[in-house]
N, C-alpha and C positions, 0 to 999 in steps of 0.2 A: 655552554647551554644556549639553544635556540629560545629567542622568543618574538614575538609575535610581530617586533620592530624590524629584525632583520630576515625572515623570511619571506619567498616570493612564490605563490598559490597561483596555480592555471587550473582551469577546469572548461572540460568540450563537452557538449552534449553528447552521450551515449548510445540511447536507443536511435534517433534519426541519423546518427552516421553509420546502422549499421543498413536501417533501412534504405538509405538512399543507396549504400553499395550495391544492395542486392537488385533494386531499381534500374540501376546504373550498368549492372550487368543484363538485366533483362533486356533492356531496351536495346543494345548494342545488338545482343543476340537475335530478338524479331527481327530489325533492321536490316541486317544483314542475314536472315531467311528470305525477308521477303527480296531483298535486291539480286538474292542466289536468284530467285524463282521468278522474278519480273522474264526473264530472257526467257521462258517459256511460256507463254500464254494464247489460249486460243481464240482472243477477242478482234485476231486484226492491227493490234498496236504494235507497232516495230517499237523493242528497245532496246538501244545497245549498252555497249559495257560503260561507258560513262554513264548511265541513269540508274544501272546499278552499284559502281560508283558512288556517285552521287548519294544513292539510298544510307550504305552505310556509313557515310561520312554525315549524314543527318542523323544516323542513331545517334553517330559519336557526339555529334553536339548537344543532342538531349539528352544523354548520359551526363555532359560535365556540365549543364543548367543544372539537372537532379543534383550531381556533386557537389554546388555550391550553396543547397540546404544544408551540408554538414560542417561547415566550416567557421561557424561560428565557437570563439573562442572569447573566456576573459582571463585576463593576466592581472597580478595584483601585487603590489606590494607594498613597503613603506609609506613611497613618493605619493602612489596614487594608482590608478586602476584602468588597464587598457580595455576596452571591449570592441570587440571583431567583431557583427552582425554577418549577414549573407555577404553585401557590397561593401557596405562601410567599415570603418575605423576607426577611432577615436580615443583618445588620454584625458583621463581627467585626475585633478588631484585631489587629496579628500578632502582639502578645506572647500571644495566644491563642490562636495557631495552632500547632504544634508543626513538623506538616510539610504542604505540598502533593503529593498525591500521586498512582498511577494503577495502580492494582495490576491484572497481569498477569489478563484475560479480564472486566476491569468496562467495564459501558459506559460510565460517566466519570468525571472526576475526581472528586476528594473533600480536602476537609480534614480533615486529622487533630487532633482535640482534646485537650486533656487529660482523665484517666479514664479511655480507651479510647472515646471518644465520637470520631465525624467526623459530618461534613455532606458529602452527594453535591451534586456541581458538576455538574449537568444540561445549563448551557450549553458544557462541554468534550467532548463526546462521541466515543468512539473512531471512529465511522464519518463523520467529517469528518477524518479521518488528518493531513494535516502541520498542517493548522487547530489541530488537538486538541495537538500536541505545539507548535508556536508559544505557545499560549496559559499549556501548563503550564512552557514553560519561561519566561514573559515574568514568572508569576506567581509562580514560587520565585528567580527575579530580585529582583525586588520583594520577597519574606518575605525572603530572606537582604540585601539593605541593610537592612529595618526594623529586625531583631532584630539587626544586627551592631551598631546605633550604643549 
C-alpha cells in the first residue's frame, strides 16, 4: 500500500506550456516569412541570404526564450521538494519548509521559509485551476507526513 511517505509527486504548469508552444511556433513561422521576403523589397536595401539567415535563426531564438516560460517544474517527495523556476533550481527539505502555500490573488504557489523568506512555485499556477489546487494539496500532504515523523 502507497502512502504518502514513499511516494514522489511532479507537477508542470499546464496552460502556459501550451501557450508558449503555440507562441513558439508562431514566432518561428513570421520569422522566417519575413526572412523569405527580405530578398525582395523595393526600397533600395540590398539583402543577402545571410540576413535572411539571420532572420530566422532570431525567430528561433525567441521561440526558445518563449519556451523557457514553460519549464517550470516542482518535484516532491519524502526528503523534500525540488522546484524548477524559468532559470533556476533549487532543493529544499521540509524541515525547511514552514508552510506550502497560495495566498489569495498570486499567480502561484510559494514556499514559505523561515526569516520571512519563501520561494514562488511557478509550476503551480492559479490559471490551471483544479491542477493548481491538486498539486498544492498533494504537496502540503507530503510536508505534513515529513515534518510529522
Amino acid at each position: 500500500m502507497s502512502t504518502a511517505v514513499d511516494k514522489t509527486v511532479e507537477f508542470r504548469p499546464k496552460r502556459i506550456r501550451r501557450v508558449t508552444a503555440v507562441c513558439a511556433v508562431g514566432l518561428v513561422a513570421v520569422f522566417t516569412a519575413v526572412g523569405l521576403l527580405l530578398g525582395d523589397t523595393p526600397t533600395g536595401v540590398i539583402f543577402r541570404v545571410s540576413d535572411q539567415i539571420a532572420m530566422v535563426c532570431l525567430g528561433v531564438l525567441l521561440a526558445g526564450g518563449v519556451l523557457l516560460l514553460g519549464r517550470p517544474r516542482v518535484r516532491a517527495d519524502a526528503e523534500g521538494v525540488e522546484v524548477r523556476n524559468v532559470v533556476t533550481a533549487s532543493r529544499y527539505s521540509w524541515q525547511d519548509v514552514l508552510h506550502v502555500s497560495f495566498p489569495d490573488g498570486a499567480s502561484w504557489a510559494r514556499l514559505e521559509l523561515p526569516d520571512d523568506e519563501y520561494v514562488s512555485v511557478m509550476a503551480v499556477q492559479a490559471v490551471d485551476r483544479e491542477h493548481a489546487v491538486a498539486a498544492v494539496r498533494a504537496l502540503r500532504e507530503l510536508h505534513k507526513a515529513a515534518t510529522a515523523r
